[in-house]
C-alpha positions in Angstrom: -28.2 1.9 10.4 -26.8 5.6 10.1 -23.2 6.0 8.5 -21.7 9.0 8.0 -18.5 9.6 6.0 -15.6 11.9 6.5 -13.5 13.1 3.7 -11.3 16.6 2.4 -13.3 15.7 -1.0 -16.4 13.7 -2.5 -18.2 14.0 -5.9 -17.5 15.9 -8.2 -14.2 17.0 -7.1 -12.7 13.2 -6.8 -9.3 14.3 -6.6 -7.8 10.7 -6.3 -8.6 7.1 -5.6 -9.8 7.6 -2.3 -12.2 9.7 -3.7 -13.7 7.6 -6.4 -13.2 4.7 -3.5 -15.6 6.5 -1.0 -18.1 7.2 -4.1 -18.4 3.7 -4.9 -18.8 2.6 -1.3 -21.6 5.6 -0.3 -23.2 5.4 -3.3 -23.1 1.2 -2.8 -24.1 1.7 0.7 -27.5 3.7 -0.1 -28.5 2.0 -2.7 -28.9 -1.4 0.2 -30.9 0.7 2.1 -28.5 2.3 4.2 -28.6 5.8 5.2 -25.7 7.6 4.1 -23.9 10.8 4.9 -20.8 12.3 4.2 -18.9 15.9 5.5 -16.7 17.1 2.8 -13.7 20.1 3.2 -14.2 21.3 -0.5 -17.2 23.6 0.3 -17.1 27.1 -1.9 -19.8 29.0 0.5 -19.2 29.4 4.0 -22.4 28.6 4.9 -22.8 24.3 5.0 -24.1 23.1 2.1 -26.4 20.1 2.0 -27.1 18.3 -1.3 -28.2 15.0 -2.5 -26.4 12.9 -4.6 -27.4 9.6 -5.8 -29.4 9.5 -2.1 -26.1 10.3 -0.3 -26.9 13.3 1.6 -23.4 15.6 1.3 -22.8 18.4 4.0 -19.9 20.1 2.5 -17.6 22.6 4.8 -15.1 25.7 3.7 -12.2 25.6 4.1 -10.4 27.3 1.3 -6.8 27.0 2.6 -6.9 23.7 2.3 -9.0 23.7 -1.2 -5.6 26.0 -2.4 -2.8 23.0 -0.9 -4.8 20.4 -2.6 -4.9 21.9 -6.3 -1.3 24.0 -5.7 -3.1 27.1 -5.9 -0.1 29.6 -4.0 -0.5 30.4 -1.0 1.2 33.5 1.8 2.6 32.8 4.9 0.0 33.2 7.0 -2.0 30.7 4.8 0.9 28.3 5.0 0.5 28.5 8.6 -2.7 27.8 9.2 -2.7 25.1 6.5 -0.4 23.5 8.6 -2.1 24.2 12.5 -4.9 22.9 10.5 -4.1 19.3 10.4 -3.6 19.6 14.5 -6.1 22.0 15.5 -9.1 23.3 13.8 -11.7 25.1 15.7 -13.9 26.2 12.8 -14.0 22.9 11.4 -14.5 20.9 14.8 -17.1 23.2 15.8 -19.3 22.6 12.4 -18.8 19.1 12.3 -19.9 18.8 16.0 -23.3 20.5 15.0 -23.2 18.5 12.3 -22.5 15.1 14.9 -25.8 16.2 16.3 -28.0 16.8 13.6 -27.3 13.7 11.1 -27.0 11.7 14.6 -25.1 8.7 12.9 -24.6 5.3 14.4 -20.9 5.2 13.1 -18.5 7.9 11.9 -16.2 6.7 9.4 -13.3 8.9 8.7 -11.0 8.3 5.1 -8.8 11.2 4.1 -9.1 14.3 6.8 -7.8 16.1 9.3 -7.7 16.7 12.2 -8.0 13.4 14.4 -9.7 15.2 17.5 -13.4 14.6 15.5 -12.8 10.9 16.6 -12.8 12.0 20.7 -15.9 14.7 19.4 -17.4 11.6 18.1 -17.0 8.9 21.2 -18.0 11.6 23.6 -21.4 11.5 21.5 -21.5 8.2 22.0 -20.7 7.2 17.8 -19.0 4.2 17.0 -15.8 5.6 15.6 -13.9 3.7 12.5 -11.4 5.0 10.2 -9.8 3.8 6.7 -6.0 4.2 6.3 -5.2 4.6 2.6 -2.3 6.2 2.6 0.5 7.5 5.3 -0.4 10.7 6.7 -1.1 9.0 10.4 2.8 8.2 9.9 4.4 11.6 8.2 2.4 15.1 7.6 3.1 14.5 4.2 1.5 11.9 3.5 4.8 10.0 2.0 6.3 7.9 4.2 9.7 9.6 5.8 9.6 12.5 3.9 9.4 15.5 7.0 12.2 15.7 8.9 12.6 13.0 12.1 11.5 15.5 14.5 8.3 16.7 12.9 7.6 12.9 12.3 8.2 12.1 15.7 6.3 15.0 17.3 3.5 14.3 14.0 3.3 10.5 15.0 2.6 11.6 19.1 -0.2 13.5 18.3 -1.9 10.6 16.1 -1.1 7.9 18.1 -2.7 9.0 21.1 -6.0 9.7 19.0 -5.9 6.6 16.8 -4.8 4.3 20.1 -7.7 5.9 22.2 -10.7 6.4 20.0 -11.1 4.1 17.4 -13.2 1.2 17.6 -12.0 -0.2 14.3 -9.7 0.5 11.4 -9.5 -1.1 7.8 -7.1 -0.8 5.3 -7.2 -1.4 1.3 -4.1 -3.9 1.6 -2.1 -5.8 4.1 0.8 -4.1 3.7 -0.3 -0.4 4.4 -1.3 -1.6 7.4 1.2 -3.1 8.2 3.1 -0.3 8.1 1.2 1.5 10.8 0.8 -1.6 13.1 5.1 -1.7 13.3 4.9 1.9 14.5 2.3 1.0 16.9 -0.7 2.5 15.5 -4.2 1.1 16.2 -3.5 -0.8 19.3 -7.4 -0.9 20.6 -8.7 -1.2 17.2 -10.5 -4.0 15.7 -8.1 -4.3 12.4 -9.5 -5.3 9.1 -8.1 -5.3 5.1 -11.2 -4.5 3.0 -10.1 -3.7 -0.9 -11.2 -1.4 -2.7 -13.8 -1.8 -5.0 -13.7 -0.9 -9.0 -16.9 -1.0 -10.9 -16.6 -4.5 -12.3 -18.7 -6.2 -14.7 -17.5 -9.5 -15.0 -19.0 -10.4 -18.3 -17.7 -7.4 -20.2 -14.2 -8.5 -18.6 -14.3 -11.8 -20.2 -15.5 -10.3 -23.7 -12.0 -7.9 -22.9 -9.6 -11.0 -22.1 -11.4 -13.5 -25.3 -10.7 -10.2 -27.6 -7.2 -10.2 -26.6 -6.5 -14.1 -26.6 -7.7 -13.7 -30.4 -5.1 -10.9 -31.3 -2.2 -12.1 -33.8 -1.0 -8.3 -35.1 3.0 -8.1 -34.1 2.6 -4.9 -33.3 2.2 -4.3 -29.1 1.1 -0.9 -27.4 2.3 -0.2 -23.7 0.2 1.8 -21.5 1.2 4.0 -18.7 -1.7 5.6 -17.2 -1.2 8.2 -13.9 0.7 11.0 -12.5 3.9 12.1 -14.2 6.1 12.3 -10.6 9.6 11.1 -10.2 8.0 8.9 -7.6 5.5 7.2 -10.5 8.5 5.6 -12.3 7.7 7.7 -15.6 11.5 9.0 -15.7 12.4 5.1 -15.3 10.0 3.6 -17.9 10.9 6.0 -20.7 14.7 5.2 -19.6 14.2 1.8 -20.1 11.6 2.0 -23.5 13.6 4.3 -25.5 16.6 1.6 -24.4 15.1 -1.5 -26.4 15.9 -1.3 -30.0 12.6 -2.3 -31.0 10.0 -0.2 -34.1 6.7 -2.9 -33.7 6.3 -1.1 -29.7 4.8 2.2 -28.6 4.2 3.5 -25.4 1.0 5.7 -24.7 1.5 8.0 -21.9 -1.4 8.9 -20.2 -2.2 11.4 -17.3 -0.3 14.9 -16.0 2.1 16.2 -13.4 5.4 18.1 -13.2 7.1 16.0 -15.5 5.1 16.6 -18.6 7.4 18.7 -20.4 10.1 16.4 -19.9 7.5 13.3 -21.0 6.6 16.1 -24.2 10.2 16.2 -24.8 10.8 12.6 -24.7 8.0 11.8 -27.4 9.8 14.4 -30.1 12.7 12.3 -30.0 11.2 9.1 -30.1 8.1 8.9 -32.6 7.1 5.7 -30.8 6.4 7.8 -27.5 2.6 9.3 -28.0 1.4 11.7 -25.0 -2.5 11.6 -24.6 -2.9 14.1 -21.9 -5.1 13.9 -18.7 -7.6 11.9 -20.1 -10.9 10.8 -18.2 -13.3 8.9 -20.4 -10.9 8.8 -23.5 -8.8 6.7 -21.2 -11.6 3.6 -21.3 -10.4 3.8 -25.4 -6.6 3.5 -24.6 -7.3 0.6 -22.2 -9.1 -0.8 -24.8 -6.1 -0.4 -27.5 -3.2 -1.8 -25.3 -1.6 -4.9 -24.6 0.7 -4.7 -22.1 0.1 -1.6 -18.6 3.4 -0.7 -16.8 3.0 0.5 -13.1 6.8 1.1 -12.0 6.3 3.0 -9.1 10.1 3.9 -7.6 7.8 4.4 -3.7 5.7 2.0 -2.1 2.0 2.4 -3.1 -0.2 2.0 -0.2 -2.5 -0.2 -2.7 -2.9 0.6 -6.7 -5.9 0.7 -8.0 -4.6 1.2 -11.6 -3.9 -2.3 -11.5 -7.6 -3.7 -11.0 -8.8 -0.5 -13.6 -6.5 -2.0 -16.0 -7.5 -6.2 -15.2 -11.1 -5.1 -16.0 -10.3 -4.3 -19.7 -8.0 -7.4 -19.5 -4.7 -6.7 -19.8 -2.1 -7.9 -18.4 0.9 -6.0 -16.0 4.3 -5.6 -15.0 4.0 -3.8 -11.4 7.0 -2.8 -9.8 7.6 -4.7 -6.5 6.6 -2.1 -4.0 3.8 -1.3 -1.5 0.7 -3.2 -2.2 1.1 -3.6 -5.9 3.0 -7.1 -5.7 -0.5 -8.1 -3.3 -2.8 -7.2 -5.9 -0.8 -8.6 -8.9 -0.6 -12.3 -6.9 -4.2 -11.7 -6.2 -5.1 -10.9 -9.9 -2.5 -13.3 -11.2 -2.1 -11.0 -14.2 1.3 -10.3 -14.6 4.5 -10.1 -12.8 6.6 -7.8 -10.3 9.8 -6.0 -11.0 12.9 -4.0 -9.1 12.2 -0.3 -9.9 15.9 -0.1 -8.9 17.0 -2.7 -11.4 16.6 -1.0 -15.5 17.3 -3.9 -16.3 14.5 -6.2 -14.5 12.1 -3.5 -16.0 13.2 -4.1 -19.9 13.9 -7.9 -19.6 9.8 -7.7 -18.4 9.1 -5.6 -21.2 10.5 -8.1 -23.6 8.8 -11.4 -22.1 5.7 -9.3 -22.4 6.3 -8.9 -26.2 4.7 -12.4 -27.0 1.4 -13.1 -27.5 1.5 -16.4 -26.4 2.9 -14.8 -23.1 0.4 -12.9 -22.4 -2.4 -15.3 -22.8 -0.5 -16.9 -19.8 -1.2 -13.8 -17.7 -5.0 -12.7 -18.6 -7.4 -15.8 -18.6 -7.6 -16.0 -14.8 -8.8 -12.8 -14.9 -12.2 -13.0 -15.2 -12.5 -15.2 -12.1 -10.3 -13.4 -10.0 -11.1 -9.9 -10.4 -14.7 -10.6 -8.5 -12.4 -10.1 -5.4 -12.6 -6.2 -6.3 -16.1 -6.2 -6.9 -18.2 -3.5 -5.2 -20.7 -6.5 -3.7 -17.3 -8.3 -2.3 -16.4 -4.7 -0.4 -20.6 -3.8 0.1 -21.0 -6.9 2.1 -17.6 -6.6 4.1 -18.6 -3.5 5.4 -21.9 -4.1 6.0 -21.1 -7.1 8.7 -18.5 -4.7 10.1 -20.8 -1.9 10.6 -23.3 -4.6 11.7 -20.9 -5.8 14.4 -20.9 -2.3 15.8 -24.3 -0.2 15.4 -26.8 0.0 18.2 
């Protein structure tokens, strides 16, 4: 069984969680004896570049407009333009990745993050079993945030899609119900098979345990919240340091964790209030702060297609208030590890906050965890996939 993966990025450049998602999966994939390939967008020669990486053979593409969106590099009008034809019609691209088609010769192209959707007609034309993972809402808005371009550019946006996604995908899966959802009241997928496969974190299941006993055990009075992700208005960091620096309270701190255009206002924030410490964009310093907290906030203000900061969190055992959007609420009830707030209700948010501020609480929350987390296991997703693509190769 060939697979072969399409995505803007892959390894090293794992820009977000559908890049650390498609990791776990290739990388899962190979090492059962799979042959895996993936075409990338975040080439730096113009030339294809093949490499191996943990026996996933990586073809990577350039395309430097779209390298210069992705990290906000600035960009001229003519740029802008063809950023933006780009997602529609790409001739470069389609022509390498249909020499490409032919040369790896896969069983099944499945497409994540990219653009644009005429590779799926490339691919049935060749005969490959076309599939497609929707983690976030770009089939629905060319922003990929739900009804943020104007109603005419969504309309003409969502034309274009439909007819590719309704015509030439075999199947479709989804990291939560409600993401796909979404896309199934617009009338998306309509001759797709239809599955919700989770993402996968790298769990260890004893290690987890060792994480939830250590915190049953803890008797200091003292309790640390943890935010850990972008600093957007959309995030909820503007409403979590409303409502933290609300609550009268010296034996709580609140360790920020992560960067975006709010950082000088978070920066701000923690001079005034010395229980407010900023850690930066942290990467394997953040295992340390997961380690140190009791209590993750994830108040997202927009609907998270999943959130996978949730399950990243439950395997160092801590417990969670989520806000009540997207898939967040799905993976909370899943995990059983907290509870769900109104990001539009302060006060939901700090009478949370305050429940959480009990030990005995909180031992309430986390000793499921263990059991439940398998759910995000990478076997659980490894062997979901594997009888899907079973179903469909040759």
């Amino acid at each position: 069984m060939k697979i072969l993966f399409l995505n803007l990025f892959y390894d090293p450049l794992l820009q977000g969680g559908t890049e650390h998602s498609l990791k776990l999966l290739a990388e899962g994939l190979a090492s059962r004896g799979v042959s895996v390939s993936v075409i990338t967008f975040d080439g730096q020669e113009r030339e294809v570049r093949k490499e191996w990486i943990h026996n996933v053979a990586v073809y990577r593409l350039y395309a430097p407009v779209f390298m210069k969106k992705a990290f906000h590099h600035r960009v001229n009008t003519m740029e802008k333009l063809r950023y933006y034809i780009g997602k529609y019609i790409n001739v470069p691209i389609c022509r390498k990745v249909k020499k490409l088609l032919d040369e790896i010769a896969p069983d099944i192209l499945h497409t994540q993050n990219f653009f644009p959707s005429y590779i799926w007609k490339m691919a049935k034309k060749e005969g490959i079993i076309t599939g497609h993972t929707t983690r976030d809402y770009f089939l629905l808005d060319p922003q990929s945030s739900y009804n943020m371009s104007p109603r005419a550019v969504n309309w003409l946006h969502q034309i274009y899609q439909k007819h590719f996604c309704n015509k030439y995908l075999d199947f479709v899966t989804s990291p939560s119900e409600f993401i796909l959802q979404k896309h199934l009241q617009e009338g998306y997928f309509t001759g797709a098979d239809r599955r919700v496969i989770v993402n996968a974190v790298d769990v260890d299941v004893k290690r987890t345990k060792a994480y939830v006993d250590e915190r049953i055990k803890r008797q200091n009075e003292n309790y640390r919240i943890l935010y850990a992700g972008a600093l957007t208005e959309s995030k909820g960091i503007r409403l979590l340091l409303r409502v933290f620096t609300s609550i009268q309270k010296n034996d709580i701190s609140l360790v920020i964790c992560g960067d975006g255009p709010l950082r000088k206002e978070v920066l701000e924030m923690a001079k005034r209030d010395q229980r407010i410490h900023y850690r930066g964009n942290l990467k394997e310093e953040l295992e340390a702060e997961y380690q140190k907290a009791d209590i993750l906030v994830v108040p997202s203000v927009w609907e998270e297609p999943f959130g996978r900061i949730l399950i990243e969190g439950a395997r160092y055992g801590l417990p969670v208030i989520g806000s009540n959007r997207g898939g967040i609420p799905e993976i909370v009830n899943m995990l059983g590890n907290g509870e769900c707030v109104d990001p539009e209700n302060e006060r939901d948010l700090q009478s949370a906050i305050l429940r959480f501020l009990n030990r005995e609480y909180i031992v309430r929350y986390i000793s499921s965890i263990p059991e439940h987390i398998r759910t995000y296991s990478l076997d659980y997703q490894l062997e979901a996939f594997i009888e899907l693509y079973t179903k469909y190769s040759k």
